[in-house]
C-alpha positions in Angstrom: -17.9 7.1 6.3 -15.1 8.0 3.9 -13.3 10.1 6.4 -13.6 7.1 9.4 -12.4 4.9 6.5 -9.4 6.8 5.6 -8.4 7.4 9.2 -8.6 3.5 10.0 -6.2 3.2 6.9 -3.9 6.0 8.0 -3.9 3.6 11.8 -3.1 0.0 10.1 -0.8 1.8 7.4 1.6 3.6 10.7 0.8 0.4 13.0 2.0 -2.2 10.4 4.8 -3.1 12.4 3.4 -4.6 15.0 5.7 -2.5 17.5 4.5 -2.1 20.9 2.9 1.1 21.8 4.3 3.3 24.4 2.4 5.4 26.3 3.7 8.8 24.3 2.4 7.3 21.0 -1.0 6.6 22.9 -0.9 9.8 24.5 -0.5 11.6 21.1 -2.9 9.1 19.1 -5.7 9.6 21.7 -4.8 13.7 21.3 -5.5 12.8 17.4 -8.6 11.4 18.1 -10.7 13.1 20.6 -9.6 16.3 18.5 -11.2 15.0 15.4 -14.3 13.6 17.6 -14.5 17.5 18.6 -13.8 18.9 15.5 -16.5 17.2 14.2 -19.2 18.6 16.4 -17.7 22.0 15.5 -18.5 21.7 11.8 -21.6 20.1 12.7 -22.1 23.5 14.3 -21.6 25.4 11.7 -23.3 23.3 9.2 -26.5 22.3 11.2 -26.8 24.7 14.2 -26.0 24.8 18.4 -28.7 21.8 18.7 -27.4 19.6 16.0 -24.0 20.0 17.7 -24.8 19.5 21.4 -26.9 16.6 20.7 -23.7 15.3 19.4 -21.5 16.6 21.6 -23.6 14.6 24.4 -24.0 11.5 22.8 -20.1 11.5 21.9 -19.2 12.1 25.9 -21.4 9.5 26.9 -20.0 7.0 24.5 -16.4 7.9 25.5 -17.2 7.8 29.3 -18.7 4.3 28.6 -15.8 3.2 26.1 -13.4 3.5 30.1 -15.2 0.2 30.8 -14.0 -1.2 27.8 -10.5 -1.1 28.6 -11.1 -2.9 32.1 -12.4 -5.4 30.2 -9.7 -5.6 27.2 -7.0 -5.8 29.9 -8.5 -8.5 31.5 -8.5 -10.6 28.5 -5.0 -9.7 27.1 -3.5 -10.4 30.8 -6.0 -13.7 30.8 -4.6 -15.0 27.3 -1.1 -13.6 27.6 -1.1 -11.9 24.5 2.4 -10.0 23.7 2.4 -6.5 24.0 3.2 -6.5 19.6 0.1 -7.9 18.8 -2.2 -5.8 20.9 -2.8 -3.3 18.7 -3.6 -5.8 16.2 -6.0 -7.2 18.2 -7.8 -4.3 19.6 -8.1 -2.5 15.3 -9.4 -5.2 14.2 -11.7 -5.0 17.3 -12.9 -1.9 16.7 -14.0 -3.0 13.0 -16.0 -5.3 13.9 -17.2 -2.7 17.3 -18.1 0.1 14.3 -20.1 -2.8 12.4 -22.2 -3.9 15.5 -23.1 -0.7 16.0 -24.2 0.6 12.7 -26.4 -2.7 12.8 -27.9 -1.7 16.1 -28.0 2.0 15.6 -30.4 1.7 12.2 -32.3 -2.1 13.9 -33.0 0.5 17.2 -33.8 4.2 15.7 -36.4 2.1 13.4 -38.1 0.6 16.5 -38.4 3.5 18.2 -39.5 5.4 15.7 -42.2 2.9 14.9 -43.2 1.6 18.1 -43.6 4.1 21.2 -43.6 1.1 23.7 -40.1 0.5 22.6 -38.7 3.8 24.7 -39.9 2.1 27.5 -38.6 -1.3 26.9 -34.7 0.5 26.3 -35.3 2.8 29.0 -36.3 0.0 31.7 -33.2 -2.2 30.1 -30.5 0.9 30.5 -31.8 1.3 34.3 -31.4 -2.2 35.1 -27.7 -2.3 32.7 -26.8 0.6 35.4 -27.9 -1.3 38.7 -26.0 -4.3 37.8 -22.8 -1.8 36.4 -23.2 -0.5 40.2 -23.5 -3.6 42.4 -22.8 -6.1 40.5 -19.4 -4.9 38.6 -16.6 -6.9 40.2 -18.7 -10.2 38.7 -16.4 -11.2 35.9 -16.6 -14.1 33.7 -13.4 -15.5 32.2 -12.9 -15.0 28.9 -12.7 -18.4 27.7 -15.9 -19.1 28.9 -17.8 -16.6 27.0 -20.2 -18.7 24.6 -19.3 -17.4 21.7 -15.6 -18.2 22.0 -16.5 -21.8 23.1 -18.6 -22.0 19.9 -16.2 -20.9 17.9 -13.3 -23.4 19.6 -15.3 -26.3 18.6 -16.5 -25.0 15.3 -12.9 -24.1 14.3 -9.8 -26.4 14.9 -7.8 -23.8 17.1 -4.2 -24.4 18.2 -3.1 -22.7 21.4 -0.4 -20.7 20.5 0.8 -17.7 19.0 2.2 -17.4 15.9 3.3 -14.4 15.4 0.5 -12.3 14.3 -1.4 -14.3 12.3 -5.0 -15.2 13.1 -4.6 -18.7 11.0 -1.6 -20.7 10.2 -1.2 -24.0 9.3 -0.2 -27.2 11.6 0.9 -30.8 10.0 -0.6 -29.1 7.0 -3.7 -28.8 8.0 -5.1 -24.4 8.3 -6.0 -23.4 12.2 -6.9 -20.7 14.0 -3.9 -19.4 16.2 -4.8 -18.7 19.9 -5.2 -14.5 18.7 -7.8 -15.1 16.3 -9.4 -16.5 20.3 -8.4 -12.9 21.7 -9.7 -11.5 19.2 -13.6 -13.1 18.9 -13.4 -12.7 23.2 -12.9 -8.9 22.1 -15.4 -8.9 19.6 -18.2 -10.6 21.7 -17.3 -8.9 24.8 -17.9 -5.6 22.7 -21.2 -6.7 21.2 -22.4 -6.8 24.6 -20.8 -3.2 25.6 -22.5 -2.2 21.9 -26.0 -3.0 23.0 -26.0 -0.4 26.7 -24.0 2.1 24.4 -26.3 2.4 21.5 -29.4 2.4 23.5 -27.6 4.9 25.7 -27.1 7.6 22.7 -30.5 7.0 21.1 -31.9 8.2 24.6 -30.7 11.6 23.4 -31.6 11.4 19.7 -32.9 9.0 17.0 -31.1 10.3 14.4 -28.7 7.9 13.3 -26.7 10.0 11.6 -25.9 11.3 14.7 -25.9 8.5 16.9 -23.3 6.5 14.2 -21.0 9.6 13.9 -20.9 10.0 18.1 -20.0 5.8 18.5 -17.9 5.8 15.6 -15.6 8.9 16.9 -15.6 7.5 20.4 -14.8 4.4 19.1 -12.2 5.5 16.9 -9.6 6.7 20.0 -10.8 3.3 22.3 -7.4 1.1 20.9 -5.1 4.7 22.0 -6.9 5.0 24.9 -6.5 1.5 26.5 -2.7 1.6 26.3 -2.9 5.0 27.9 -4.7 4.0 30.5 -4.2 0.5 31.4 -1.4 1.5 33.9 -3.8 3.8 35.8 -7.2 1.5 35.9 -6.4 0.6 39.5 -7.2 4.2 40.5 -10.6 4.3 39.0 -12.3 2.9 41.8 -15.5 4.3 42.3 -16.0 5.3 38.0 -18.4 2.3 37.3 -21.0 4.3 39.7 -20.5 7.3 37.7 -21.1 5.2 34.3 -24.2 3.3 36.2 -26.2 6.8 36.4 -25.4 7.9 33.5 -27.1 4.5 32.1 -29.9 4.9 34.4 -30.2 8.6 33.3 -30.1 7.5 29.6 -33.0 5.0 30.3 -35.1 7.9 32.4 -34.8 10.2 29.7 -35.6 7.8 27.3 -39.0 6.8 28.8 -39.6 10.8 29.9 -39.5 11.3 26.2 -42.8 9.2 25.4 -44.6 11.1 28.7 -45.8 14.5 28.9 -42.7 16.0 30.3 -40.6 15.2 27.1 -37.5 15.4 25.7 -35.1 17.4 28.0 -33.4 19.6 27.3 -30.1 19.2 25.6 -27.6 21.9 28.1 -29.2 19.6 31.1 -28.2 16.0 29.2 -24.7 17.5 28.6 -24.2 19.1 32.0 -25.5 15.9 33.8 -22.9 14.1 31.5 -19.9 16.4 32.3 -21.1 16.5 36.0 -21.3 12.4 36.6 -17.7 12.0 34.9 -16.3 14.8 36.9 -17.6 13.3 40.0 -16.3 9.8 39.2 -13.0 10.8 38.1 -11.9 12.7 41.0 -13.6 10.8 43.7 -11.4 7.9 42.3 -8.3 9.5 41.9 -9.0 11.4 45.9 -9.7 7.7 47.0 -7.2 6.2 45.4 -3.9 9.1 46.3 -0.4 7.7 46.9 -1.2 4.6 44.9 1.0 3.8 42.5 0.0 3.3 39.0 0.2 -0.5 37.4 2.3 -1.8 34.8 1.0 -0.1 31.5 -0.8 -2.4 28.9 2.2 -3.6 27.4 4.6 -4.3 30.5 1.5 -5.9 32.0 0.7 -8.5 29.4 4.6 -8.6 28.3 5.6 -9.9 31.7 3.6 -13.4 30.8 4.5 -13.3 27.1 7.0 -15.8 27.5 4.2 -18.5 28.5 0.9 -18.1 26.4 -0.3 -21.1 27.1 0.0 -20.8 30.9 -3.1 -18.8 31.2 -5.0 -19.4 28.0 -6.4 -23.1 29.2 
């Protein structure tokens, strides 16, 4: 916790700015964090033995595979509201607070249910198979942002004005203290995620209950999401076909979880790694082979800059 803790300070402290992140900073950033979600399963290694680690090691590449759809979604809501390229970053660590919260919440609320009650596997299992057929035939069905009911709760709970103001989340109007129109990015971010939360921590505790482990794997995946979405925003045209490959491994998640309250068990960890490494292979370079001679989009902050100058024009 203390090590996540200092490396979210070490973030806002070099991010204070509010510049715009280009993609070498992302590039390096995300380099930063996957090596620190892999150096981790090393010294779990070392400390706790080859099970220990590939346990993590699996539950970490699922979470990062699933952490792709993410940034579809983030980029539809930062092109949706028009938010300037300055104040994405803000947005999106602030984001991943509140992400890191859900899931510690869920992680300790599920372990504790399946530990107690056997039935439970079943119930998560069947709930991860479904999450996957509608991630595969159902993934092009997107609701606007603004319509998501928490964001409409919180519009007519709150007095909101629907602007930016630079990067604060409240300011004051006539005298009177508002939200700005980020602080509505930001809770679309935040409930968007609690949904994306609830597949992903059910997904990992198909591999282990420990929630030592399952926190650690989230909270490293989560860690790199804000580097990776401006890395990849320019390229998420090209991955195409990569919501089939995250739909089995959901429905894979939700076999193994109810395999592991029949006779046949647990399996093994090499085959839930492999099978992990195998479906984002797959995904990736069907996508990119279907997808060849197709130029990349805008990245995340050419993309969202290009409406900047209007926020209003998309937000209502």
């Amino acid at each position: 916790m203390l090590a996540i803790a200092a490396m979210l300070a070490v973030d806002l402290f070099l991010h204070r700015d509010n510049h715009v992140i280009g993609f070498r900073e992302a590039a390096i950033w995300s380099g930063v964090w996957i090596a620190a979600g892999l150096l981790f399963g090393v010294l779990l290694w070392a400390w706790q033995g080859g099970d220990v680690a590939g346990t993590y090691y699996a539950g970490y590449l699922i979470e990062k595979a699933l952490s792709i759809d993410n940034v579809f979604v983030f980029a539809l809501i930062f092109t949706y509201f028009a938010v300037p390229p300055a104040f994405q970053h803000k947005v999106l660590f602030w984001g991943v607070i509140g992400a890191l919260v859900f899931r510690l919440v869920f992680i300790f609320v599920g372990a504790e249910l399946l530990e107690t009650f056997f039935w439970t596997a079943y119930v998560f299992g069947a709930f991860l198979i479904y999450t996957g057929y509608k991630m595969a035939f159902r993934h092009d069905e997107q609701t606007p942002p603004d319509r998501n009911p928490v964001v409409r709760l919180v519009r007519r709970i709150i007095p909101t004005d629907a602007r930016y103001h630079g990067d604060k989340f409240f300011t004051r109007v006539d005298g009177k203290r508002v939200a700005t129109l980020l602080l509505v990015v930001l809770i679309a971010v935040e409930a968007t995620d609690l949904i994306f939360a609830i597949d992903s921590v059910a997904a990992v505790l198909a591999i282990t209950t420990s929630t030592f482990i399952v926190w650690t794997a989230n909270a490293f995946a989560i860690l790199g999401l804000r580097s990776l979405y401006f890395c990849l925003a320019g390229l998420l045209r090209r991955f195409v076909h990569l919501h089939y490959g995250l739909a089995v491994l959901l429905a894979f998640a939700g076999v193994k979880l109810i395999l592991s309250e029949t006779p046949v068990g647990k399996l093994p960890i090499p085959v839930t790694l492999g099978v992990i490494v195998v479906t984002i292979t797959v995904s990736i370079v069907w996508s990119l082979r279907s997808t060849r001679g197709i130029t990349p989009g805008l990245g995340a902050g050419d993309d969202a800059g290009s409406t900047a100058g209007s926020p209003n024009s998309t937000a209502h």
